[in-house]
C-alpha positions in Angstrom: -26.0 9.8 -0.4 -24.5 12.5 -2.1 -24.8 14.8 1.1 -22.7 12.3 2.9 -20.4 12.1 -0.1 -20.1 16.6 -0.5 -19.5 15.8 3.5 -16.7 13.4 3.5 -14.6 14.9 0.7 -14.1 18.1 3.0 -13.4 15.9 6.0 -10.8 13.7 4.2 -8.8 17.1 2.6 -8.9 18.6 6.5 -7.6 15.2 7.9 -4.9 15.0 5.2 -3.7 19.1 5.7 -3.6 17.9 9.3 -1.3 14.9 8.2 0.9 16.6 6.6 4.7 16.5 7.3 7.8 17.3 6.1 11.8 15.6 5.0 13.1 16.6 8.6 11.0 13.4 9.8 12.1 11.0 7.4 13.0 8.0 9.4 11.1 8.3 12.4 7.9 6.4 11.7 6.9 2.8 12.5 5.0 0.2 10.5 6.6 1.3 7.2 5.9 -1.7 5.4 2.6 -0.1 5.5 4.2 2.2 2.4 5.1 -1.4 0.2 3.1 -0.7 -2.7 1.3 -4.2 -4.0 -0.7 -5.2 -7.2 0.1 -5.4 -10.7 -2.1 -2.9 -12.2 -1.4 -0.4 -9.5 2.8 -0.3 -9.0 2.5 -0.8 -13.1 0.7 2.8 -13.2 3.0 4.2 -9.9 -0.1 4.3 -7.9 -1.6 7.2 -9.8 -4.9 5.6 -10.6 -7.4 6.2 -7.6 -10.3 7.5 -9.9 -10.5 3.9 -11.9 -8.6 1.7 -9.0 -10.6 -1.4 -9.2 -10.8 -5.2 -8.2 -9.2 -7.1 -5.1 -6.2 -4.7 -5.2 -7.5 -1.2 -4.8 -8.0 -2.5 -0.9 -4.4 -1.2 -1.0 -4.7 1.7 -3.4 -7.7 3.5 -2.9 -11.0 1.2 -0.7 -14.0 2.9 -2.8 -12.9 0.7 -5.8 -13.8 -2.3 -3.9 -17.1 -1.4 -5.1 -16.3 -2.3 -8.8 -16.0 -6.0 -8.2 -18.7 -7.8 -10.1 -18.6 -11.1 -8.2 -16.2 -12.8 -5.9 -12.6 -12.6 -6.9 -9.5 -13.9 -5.8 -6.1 -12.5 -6.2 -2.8 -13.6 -5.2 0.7 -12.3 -6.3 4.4 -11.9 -5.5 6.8 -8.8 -5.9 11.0 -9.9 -6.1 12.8 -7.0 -4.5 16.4 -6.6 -3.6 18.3 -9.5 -2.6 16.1 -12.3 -1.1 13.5 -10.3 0.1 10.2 -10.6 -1.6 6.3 -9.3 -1.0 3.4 -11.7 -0.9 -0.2 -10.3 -1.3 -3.0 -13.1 -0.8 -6.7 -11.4 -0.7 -10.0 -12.6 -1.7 -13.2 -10.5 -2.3 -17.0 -10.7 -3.2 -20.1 -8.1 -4.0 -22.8 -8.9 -2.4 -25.5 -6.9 -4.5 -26.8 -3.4 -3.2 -24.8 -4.4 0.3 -21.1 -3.6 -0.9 -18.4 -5.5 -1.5 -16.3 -6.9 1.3 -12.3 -8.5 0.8 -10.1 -9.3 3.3 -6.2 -8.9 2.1 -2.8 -10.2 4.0 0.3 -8.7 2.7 3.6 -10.1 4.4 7.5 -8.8 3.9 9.5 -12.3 3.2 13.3 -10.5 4.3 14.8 -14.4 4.2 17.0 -15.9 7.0 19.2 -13.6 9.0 22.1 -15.2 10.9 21.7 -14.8 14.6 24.8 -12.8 16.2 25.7 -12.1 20.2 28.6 -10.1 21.8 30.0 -13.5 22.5 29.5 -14.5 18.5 30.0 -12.2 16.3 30.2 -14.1 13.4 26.9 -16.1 14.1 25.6 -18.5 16.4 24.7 -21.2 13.7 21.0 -20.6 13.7 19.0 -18.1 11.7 15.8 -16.1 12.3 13.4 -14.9 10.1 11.1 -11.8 10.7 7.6 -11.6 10.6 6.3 -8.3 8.9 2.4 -8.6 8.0 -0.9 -6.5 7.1 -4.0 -7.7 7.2 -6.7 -5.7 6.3 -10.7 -6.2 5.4 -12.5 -3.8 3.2 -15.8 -2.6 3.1 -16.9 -0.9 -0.1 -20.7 0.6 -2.1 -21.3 2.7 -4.7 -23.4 5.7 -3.9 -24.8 5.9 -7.6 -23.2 5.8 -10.7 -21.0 8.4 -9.9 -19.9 8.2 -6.2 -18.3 5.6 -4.5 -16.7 5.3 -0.7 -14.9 2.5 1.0 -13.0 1.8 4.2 -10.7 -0.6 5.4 -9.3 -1.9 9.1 -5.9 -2.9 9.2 -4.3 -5.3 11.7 -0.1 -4.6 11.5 2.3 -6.6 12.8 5.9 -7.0 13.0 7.6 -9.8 15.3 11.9 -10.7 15.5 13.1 -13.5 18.5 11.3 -12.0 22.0 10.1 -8.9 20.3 7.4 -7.9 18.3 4.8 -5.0 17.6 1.6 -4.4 16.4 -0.8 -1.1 15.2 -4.1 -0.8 14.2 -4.9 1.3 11.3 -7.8 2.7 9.0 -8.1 3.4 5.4 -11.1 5.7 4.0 -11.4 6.8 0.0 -14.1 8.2 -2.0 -14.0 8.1 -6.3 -16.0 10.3 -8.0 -16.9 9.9 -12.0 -18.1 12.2 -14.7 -17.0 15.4 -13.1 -18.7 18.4 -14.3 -20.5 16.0 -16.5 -17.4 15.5 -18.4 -17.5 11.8 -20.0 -14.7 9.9 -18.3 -13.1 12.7 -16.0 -12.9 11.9 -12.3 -11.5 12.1 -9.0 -10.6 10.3 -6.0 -9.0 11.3 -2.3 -7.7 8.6 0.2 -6.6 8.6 3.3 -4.3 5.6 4.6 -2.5 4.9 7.5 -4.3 6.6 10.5 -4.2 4.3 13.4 -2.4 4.0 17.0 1.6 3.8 17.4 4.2 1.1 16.8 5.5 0.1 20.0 7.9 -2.9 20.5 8.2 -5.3 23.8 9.2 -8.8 25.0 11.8 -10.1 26.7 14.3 -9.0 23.8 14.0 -5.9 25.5 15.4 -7.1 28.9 19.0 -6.6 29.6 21.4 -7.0 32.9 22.9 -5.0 34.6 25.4 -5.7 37.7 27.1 -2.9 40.3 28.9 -3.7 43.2 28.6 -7.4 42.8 24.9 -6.5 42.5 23.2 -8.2 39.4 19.5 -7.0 38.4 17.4 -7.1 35.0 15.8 -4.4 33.4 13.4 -3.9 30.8 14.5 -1.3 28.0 11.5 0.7 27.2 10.9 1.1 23.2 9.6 4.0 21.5 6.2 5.1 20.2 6.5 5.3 16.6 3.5 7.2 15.2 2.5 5.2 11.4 3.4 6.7 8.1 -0.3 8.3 7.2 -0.4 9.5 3.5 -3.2 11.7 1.8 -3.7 11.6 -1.9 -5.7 13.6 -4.4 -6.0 12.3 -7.3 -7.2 12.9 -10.8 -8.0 10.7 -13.9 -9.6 10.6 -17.5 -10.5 7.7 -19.5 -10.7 8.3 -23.5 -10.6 6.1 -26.3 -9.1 3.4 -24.6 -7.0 4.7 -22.6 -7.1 5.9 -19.0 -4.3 8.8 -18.5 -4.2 9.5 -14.4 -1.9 11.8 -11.6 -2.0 11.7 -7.7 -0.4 14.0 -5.7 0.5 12.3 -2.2 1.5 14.0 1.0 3.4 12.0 3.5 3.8 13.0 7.3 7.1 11.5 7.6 8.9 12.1 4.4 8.6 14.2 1.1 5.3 14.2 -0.7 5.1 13.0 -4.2 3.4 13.4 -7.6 3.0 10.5 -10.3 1.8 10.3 -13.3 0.5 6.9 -15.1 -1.5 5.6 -17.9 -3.2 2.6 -19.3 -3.8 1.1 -22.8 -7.0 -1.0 -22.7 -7.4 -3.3 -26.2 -10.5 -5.5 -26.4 -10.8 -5.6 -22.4 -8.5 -8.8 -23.2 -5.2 -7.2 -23.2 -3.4 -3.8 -21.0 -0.7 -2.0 -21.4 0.8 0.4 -18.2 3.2 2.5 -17.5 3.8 5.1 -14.9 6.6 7.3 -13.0 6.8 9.1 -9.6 8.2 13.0 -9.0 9.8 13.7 -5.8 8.6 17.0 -4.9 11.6 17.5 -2.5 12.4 21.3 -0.8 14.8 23.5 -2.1 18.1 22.4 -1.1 17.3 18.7 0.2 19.4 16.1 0.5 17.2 13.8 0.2 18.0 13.5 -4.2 20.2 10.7 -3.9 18.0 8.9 -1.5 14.7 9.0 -3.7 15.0 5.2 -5.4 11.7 4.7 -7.2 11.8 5.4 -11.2 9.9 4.2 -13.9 7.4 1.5 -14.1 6.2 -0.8 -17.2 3.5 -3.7 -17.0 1.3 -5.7 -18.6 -2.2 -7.9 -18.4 -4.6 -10.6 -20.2 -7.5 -11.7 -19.4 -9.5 -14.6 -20.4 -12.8 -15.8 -20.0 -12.6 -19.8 -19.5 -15.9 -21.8 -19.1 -17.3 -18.7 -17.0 -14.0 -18.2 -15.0 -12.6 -14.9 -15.6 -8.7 -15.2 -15.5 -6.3 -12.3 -15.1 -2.8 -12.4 -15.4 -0.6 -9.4 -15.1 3.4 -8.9 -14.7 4.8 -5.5 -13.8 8.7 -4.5 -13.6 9.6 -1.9 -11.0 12.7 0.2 -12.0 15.1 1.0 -8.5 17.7 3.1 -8.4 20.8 1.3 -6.8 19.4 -2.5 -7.0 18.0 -4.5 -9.6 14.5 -3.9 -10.5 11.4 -5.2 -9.0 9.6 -7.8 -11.0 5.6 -8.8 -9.9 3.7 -11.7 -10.6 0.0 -11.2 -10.2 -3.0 -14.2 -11.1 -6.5 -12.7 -10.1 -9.6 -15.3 -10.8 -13.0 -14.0 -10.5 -16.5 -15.9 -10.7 
């Protein structure tokens, strides 16, 4: 086991180099809800917790923590962002002994009801649509030994508006190691999310007339092949008295890579305290700074034993420049 972990470590930092982008292709990926971040614990710390990423949750963050469940769990919570448009994140997971652990997640993009417009009415039809933007993903995860620790997940993404939708498939692969060095409580984590096949829209939304010489015929508008926004991160953690300080350093192959820092307060294992920011590492000269919205992150959890039924409630506030900040609701119930 720890050959194949010494081998996939190497593997994962050559796939990510390989990955690796730059700002000039900001805005030319597809699928980027994929980027959404979701789970209390995790947009609370700015996603800078791989090493310790844990429960139903780090099938988003980093898939090795899967492996840290202790029985089946359920999770379920709800992210308000700008306007009416709002995250849901449903996922339910289990350990299953010296197997691994196995969830299955849906995240889906509620962006409201948007008034349906033609060139013949402008100002609306009357009737509304509602997109469809959705992730599915199911996770396998195992610990190695008490160290090392590996997961994967398979991710189904769709996106659908009237007569034209798309979908991708996509994989997920992450590895936490503990103790480095021997060193009580300092570990580290890669992951690499997002590698899959393109986005490519079709349906009849895509047909259109056209009409020469008193000659009418349709024609089909062919969509492009929008490549998904992978990420690679490195990151790096160290747990002490309570507390679990963490960085990750992400790089992006569509946009500006990114380093955040975060930390946890653990009282009692009854009560948590978060917090956690995100650095733009943008090129000299970009103009990309007014662009960058995330800022910093506060949160909060309890959790309760009741008759056997471990309870976990946690609420997170997102700061945004330019719009009101995110608030997330998150209830996970384990058995």
């Amino acid at each position: 086991m720890k050959s194949l972990i010494k081998n996939t470590m190497p593997l994962l930092v050559l796939l990510g180099v390989l990955h690796a982008g730059d700002e000039a292709r900001i805005g030319t990926s597809g699928g980027n809800q994929l980027l959404v971040p979701v789970g209390a614990r995790g947009v609370a710390m700015s996603g800078a917790d791989l090493v310790y990423s844990h429960g139903v949750e780090s099938a988003y963050w980093n898939p090795a923590g899967l492996s840290r469940l202790e029985g089946a769990t359920v999770l379920a919570s709800q992210m308000k962002m700008f306007g009416d448009v709002s995250v849901n994140y449903f996922g339910a997971g289990s350990k299953f002994g010296t197997t691994g652990a196995v969830s299955l997640t849906v995240k889906s993009i509620d962006m409201g009801d948007i008034p349906i417009t033609t060139v013949e009415a402008m100002d609306g039809t009357g009737s509304n649509f509602t997109p469809n933007m959705t992730t599915m993903a199911l996770t396998y995860a195992n610990a190695f030994s008490d160290k090392a620790r590996f997961g994967i997940s398979v991710k189904s993404i769709t996106e659908s508006i009237p007569r034209a939708s798309a979908s991708a498939l996509a994989l997920d692969a992450g590895v936490q190691y503990e103790n480095l060095n021997d060193i009580q409580g300092l570990g580290i984590a890669l992951a690499l999310k997002n590698i899959g096949t393109d986005m490519h829209y079709t349906g009849s939304g895509l047909t259109t007339m056209a009409s020469e010489d008193n000659l009418e015929d349709f024609y089909n508008v062919e969509s492009s092949h929008d490549k998904l926004p992978s990420t690679f991160d490195m990151a790096v953690s160290y747990k002490v008295s309570g507390a679990t300080l963490a960085a990750t350093y992400t790089s992006h192959n569509f946009r500006y890579d990114d380093l955040t820092l975060g930390a946890e307060y653990e009282l009692m294992d009854m009560v948590f305290l978060r917090g956690g920011m995100s650095l733009p590492m943008l090129e000299d000269d970009s103009s990309q700074e007014d662009e960058v919205l995330s800022g910093v992150n506060f949160g909060a959890g309890l959790k309760y034993d009741l008759f056997g039924t471990k309870l976990l409630l946690e609420y997170t506030y997102r700061s945004q420049k330019y719009f009101d900040g995110n608030s997330l609701v998150s209830l996970s119930i384990g058995l």
